[in-house]
C-alpha positions in Angstrom: 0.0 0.0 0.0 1.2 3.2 -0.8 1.8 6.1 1.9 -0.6 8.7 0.9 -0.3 12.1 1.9 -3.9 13.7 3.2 -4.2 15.9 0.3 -3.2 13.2 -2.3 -5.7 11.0 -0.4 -8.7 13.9 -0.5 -7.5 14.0 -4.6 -8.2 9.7 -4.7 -11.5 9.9 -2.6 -12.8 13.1 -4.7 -11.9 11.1 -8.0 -13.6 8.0 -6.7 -16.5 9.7 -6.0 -20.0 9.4 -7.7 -20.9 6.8 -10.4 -20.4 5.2 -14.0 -20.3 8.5 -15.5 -18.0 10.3 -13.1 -15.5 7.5 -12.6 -15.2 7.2 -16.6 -14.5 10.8 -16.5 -12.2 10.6 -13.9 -10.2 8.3 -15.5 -9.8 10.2 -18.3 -8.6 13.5 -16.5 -6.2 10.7 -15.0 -4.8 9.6 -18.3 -4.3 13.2 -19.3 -2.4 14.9 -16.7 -1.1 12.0 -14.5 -1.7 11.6 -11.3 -4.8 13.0 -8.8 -3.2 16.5 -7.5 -2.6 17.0 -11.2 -6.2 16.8 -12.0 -7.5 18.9 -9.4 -4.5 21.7 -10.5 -5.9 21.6 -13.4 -7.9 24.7 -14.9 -11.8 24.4 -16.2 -10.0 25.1 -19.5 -7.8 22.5 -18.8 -10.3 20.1 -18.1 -12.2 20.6 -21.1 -9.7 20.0 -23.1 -8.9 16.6 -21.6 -12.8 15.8 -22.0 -13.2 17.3 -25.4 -15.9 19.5 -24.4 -16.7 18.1 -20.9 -16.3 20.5 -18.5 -17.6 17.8 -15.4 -19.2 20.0 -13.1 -20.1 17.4 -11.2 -17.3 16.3 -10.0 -15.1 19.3 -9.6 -16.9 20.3 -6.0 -16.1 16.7 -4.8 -12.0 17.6 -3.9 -13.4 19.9 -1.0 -16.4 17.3 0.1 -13.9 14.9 0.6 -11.5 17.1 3.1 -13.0 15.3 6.3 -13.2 11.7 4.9 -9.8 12.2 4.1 -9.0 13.0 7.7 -11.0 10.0 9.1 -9.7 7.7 6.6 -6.1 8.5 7.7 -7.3 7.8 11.2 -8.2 4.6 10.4 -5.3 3.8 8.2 -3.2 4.3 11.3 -5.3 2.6 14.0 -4.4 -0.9 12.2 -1.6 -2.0 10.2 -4.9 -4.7 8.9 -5.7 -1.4 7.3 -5.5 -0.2 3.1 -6.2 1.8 1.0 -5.1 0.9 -2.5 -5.5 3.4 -5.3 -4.8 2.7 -9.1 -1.2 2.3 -9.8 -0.5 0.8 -6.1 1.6 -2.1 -6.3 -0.7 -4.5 -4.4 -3.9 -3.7 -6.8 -5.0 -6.5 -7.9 -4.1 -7.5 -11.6 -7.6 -9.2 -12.2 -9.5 -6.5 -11.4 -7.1 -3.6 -13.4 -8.3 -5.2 -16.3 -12.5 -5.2 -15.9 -14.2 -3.0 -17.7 -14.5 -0.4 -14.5 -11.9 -1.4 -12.2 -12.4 1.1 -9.4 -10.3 4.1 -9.1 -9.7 3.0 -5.1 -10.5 0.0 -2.8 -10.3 0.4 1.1 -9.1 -2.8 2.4 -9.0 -4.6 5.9 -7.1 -7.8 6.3 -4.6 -10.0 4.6 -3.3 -8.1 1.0 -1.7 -11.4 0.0 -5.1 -13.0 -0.7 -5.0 -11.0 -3.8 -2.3 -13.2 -5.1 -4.5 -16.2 -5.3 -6.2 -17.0 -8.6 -9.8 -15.9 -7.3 -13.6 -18.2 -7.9 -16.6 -16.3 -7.4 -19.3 -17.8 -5.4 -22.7 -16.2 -5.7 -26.6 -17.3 -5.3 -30.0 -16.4 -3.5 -30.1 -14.7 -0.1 -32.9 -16.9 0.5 -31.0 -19.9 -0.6 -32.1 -24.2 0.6 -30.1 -25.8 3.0 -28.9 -28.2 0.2 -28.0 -25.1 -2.0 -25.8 -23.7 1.3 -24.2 -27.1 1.4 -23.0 -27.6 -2.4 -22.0 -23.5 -1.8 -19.6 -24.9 1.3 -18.5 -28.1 -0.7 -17.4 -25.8 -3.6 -15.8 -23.2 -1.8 -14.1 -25.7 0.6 -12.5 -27.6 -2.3 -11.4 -24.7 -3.9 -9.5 -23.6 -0.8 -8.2 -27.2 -0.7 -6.6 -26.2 -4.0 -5.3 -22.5 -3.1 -8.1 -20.6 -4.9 -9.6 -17.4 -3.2 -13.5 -17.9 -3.0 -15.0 -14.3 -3.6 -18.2 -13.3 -2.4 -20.6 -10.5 -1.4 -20.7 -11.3 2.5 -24.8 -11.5 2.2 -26.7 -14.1 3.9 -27.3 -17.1 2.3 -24.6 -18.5 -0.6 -22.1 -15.8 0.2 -22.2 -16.7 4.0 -22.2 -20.4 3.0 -19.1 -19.5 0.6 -17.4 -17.7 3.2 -17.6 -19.9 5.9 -16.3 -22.8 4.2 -13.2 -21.6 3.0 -12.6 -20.3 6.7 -12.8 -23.5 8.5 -11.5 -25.9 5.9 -7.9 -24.6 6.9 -6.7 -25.0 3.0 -4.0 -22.4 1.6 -7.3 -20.5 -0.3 -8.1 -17.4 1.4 -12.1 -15.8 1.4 -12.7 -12.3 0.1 -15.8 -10.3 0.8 -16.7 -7.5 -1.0 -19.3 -5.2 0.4 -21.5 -2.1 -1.0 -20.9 -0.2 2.7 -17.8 1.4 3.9 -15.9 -0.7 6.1 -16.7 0.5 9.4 -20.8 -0.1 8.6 -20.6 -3.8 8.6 -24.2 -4.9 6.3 -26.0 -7.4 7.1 -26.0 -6.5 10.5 -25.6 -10.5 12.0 -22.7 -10.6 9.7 -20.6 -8.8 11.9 -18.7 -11.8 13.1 -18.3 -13.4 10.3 -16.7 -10.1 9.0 -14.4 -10.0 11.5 -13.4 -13.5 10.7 -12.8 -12.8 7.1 -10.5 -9.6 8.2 -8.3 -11.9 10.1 -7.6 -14.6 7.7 -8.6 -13.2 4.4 -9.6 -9.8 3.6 -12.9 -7.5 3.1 -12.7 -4.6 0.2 -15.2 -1.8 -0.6 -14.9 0.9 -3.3 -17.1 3.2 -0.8 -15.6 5.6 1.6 -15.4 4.9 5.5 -19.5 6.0 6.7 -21.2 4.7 3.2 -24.4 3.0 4.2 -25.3 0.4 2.3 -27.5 1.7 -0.4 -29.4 -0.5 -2.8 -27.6 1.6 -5.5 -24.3 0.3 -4.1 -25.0 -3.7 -4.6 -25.0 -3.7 -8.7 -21.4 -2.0 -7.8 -20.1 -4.2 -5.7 -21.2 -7.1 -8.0 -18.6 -5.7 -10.5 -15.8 -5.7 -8.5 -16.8 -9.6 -7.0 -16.8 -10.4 -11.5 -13.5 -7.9 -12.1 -11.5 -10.1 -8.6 -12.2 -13.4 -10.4 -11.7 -15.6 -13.3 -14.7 -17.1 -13.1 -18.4 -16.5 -11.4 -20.5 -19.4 -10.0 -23.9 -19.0 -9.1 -25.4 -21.6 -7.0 -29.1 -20.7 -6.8 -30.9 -17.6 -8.2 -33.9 -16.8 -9.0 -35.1 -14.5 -12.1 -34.8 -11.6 -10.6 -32.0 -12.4 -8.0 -29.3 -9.7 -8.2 -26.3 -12.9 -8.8 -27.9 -12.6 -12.4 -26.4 -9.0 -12.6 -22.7 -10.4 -11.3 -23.1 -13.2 -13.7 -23.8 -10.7 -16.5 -21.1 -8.0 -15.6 -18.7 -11.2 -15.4 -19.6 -12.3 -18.9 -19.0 -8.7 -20.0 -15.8 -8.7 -18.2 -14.6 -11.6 -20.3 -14.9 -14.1 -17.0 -16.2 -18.0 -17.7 -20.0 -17.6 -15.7 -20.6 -21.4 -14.4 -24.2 -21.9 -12.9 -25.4 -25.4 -10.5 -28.7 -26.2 -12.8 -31.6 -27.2 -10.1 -35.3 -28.7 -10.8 -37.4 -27.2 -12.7 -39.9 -26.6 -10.3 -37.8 -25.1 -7.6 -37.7 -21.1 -7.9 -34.1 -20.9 -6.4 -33.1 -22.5 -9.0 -34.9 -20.8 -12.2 -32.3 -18.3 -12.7 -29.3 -20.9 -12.6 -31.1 -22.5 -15.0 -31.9 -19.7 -17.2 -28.3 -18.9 -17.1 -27.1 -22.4 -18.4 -29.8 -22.2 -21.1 -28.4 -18.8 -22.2 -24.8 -20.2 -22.8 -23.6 -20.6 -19.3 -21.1 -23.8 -18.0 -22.8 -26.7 -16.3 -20.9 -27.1 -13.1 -20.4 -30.6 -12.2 -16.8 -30.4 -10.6 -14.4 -27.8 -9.0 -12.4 -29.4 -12.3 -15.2 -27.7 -14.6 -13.7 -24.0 -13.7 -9.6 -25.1 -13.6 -10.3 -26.8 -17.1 -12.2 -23.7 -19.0 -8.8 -21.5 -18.3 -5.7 -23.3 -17.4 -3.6 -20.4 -17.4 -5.1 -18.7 -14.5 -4.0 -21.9 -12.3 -0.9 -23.7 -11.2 0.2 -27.4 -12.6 -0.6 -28.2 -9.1 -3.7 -27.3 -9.2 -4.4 -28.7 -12.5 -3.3 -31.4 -12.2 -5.2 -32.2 -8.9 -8.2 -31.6 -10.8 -7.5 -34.5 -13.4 -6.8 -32.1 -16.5 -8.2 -34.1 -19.4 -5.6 -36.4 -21.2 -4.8 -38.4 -17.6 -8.5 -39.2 -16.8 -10.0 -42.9 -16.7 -13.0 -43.8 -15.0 -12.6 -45.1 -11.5 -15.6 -47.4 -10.1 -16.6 -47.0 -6.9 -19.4 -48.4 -4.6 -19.9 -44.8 -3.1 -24.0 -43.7 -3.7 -25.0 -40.9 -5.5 -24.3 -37.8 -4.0 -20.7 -38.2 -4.0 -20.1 -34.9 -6.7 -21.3 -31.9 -6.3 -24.3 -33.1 -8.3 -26.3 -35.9 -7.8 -24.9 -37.4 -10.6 -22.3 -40.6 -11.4 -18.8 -40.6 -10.3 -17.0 -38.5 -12.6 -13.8 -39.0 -14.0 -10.8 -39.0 -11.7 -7.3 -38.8 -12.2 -5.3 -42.3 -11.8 -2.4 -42.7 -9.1 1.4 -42.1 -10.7 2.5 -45.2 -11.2 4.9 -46.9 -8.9 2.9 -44.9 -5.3 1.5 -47.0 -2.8 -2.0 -47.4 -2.3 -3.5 -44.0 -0.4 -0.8 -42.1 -1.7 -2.1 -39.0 -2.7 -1.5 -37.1 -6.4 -0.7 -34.3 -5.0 0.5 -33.8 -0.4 -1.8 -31.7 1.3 0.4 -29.2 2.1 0.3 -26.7 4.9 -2.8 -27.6 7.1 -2.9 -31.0 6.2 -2.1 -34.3 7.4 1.3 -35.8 7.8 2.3 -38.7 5.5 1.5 -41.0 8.9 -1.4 -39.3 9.8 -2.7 -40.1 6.5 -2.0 -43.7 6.4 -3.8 -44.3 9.3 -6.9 -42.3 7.8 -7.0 -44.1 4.7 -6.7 -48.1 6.6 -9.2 -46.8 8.4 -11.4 -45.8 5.8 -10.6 -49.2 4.0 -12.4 -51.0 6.8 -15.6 -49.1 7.6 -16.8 -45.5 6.8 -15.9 -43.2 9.2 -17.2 -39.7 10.5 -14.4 -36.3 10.6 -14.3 -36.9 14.8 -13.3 -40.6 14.8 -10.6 -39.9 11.9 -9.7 -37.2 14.0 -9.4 -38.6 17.4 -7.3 -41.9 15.9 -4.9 -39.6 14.5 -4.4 -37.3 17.4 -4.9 -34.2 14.6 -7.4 -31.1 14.3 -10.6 -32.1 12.5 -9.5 -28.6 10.0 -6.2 -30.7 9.1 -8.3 -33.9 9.1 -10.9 -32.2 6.5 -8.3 -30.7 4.5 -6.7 -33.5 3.7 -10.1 -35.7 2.8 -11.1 -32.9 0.4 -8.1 -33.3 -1.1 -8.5 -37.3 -1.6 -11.9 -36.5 -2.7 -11.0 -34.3 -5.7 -8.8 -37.4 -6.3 -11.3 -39.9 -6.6 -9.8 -41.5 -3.3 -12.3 -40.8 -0.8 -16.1 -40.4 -1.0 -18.5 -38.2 1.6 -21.5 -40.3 2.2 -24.9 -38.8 3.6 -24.8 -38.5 7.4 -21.1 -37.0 7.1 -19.3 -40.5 6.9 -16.2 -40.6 4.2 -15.9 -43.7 2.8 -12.9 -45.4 0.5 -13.4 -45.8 -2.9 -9.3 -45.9 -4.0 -7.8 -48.9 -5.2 -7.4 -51.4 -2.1 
């Protein structure tokens, strides 16, 4: 983050100020004279010569509006070192989101910067989503942090809280990011203020709005840029027609982003816009493998390759029920065991959080013999459930281990 002067600071928040309109204008006095203080030094002649003819009234009053939030934002810059502001240009802005369509001209930030680094998913779906739609959003989002990927969401209830929570107790390398349409001392949805917390410590919560921004219903279509712009990819687990994931799912297709919806049946409202979506052109999702595969580039071998990228797939039987994807569908395709590894040898080690090579020998004779719940895996082991869980996810996306219904994980490897 860069250390920003009040006045260059009042410049950035004046800039940043109002909407579409003004923030394409401000860009454009950006491009022309090169930096904030420049525009604002700038004469009304000046400016509309930059604008070809737009002299922006609306904007110029904005540099003194912005004198106070200037001073409280430096307040709370300096009450927490969990505390950012990053502006365009800033080396810690994140690449993904330079290149939408409207990147924002400045992001206030509290938590962990180095989740940015993580290729990004988007989870997304109804605030009045089913307890099975909550629990395919948690499966997702706890694989993908199994895997490294950031889980982006909008930190409402339903899918986003489902999203969110996953990724925090699975203990894998992937971090959660919340973006919100409030500044981030208004935490919105009020019960969420735990779970915000929670996200500020071990991943990180961004807004675009200045430090005392309630969240407006204006605000949400603009925050549901920035979830499409952090991610290479937007999932939407359930949606109906006129559920605001729609819009993310649209500004992400516009953004150049791979939109994946979880189709539902066809008499369920939650899931008529998911379905609507596929039938327009969206990906199917079947598999955390279904996002890695559309765009290869935007993930490591590692995590290709613990995906099963096509060319090393063969179809592994299994006696686990349906229910063992994220769809009740068959088994899909999983990626066979290098040759010359021992049985329960995993494709890829766990890695930080996970289970020692021991540890998981014991797991997987275990799981050989009888299905067995996260506690008693746990408790044989000596190990926290979190590295326990980590570790079966990973087996899972491996075609290794199964989750049967009444939270039992079975073996389905080669014995």
């Amino acid at each position: 983050m860069m250390n920003l002067a009040q006045d260059e600071l009042q410049a950035w928040l004046a800039l940043a100020s109002g909407g579409l309109a003004a923030r394409q204008r401000a860009r454009r006095l950006l491009a022309h004279f090169g930096g904030p203080l420049q525009v604002w030094a700038a004469s009304d002649a000046e400016w509309q010569v930059a604008l070809e003819g737009d002299r922006g009234e609306g904007l110029r009053p904005q540099f003194g509006a912005m004198h106070s939030t200037a001073l409280h934002t430096l307040a709370w810059l300096a009450a927490s070192p969990s505390h950012h502001v990053l502006c365009l240009g800033d080396p810690h802005y994140p690449a993904a989101l330079l290149e939408s369509p409207d990147p924002p001209l400045l992001l206030h930030a509290v938590g962990r910067l180095a989740s940015l680094g993580h290729p990004a998913v988007a989870l997304v779906g109804s605030r009045h989503a089913t307890p099975a739609g909550q629990r395919l959003a948690g499966r997702l989002a706890a694989e993908l942090a199994v895997l490294g990927v950031a889980v982006v969401s909008g930190l409402a209830v339903g899918i986003d809280a489902a999203a969110h929570e996953a990724t925090l107790t699975t203990g894998g390398p992937g971090a959660t990011i919340a973006v919100v349409a409030s500044g981030l001392d208004a935490v919105y949805p009020r019960q969420h203020r735990g779970l915000f917390q929670r996200i500020a410590e071990a991943g990180l919560v961004v807004s675009e709005h200045p430090l005392g921004t309630p969240a407006l219903p204006a605000y949400f279509p603009q925050r549901n840029r920035i979830i499409a712009g952090l991610s290479c990819a937007v999932v939407v687990v359930e949606a109906t027609l006129r559920s605001g994931s729609l819009i993310t799912a649209r500004l992400a297709s516009e953004a150049g982003r791979d939109v994946f919806a979880v189709p539902g049946p066809l008499s369920s409202a939650q899931s008529a816009g998911c379905n609507r979506l596929i039938k327009s052109g969206a990906g199917l999702l079947e598999h955390v493998g279904d996002i890695v595969e559309s765009q290869p580039w935007a993930f490591s071998a590692e995590v290709r390759q613990a995906v099963a990228p096509p060319g090393r797939r063969k179809k592994r039987h299994s006696t686990a029920p349906a229910g063992f994807g994220l769809l009740d569908e068959p088994l899909r395709d999983q990626a066979p065991l290098p040759e010359g590894a021992g049985h329960g040898a995993l494709l890829q080690p766990a890695g930080p959080g996970g289970l020692s090579p021991s540890s998981w020998s014991r797991v997987s004779r275990m799981l050989r013999a009888k299905p067995c719940d996260l506690p008693e895996l746990a408790g044989a082991v000596s190990e926290s459930a979190s590295a326990v869980s980590h570790t079966l996810l990973m087996a899972e996306l491996q075609g290794l281990v199964a989750r049967l219904p009444g939270s039992l994980y079975q073996w389905c490897g080669e014995t």
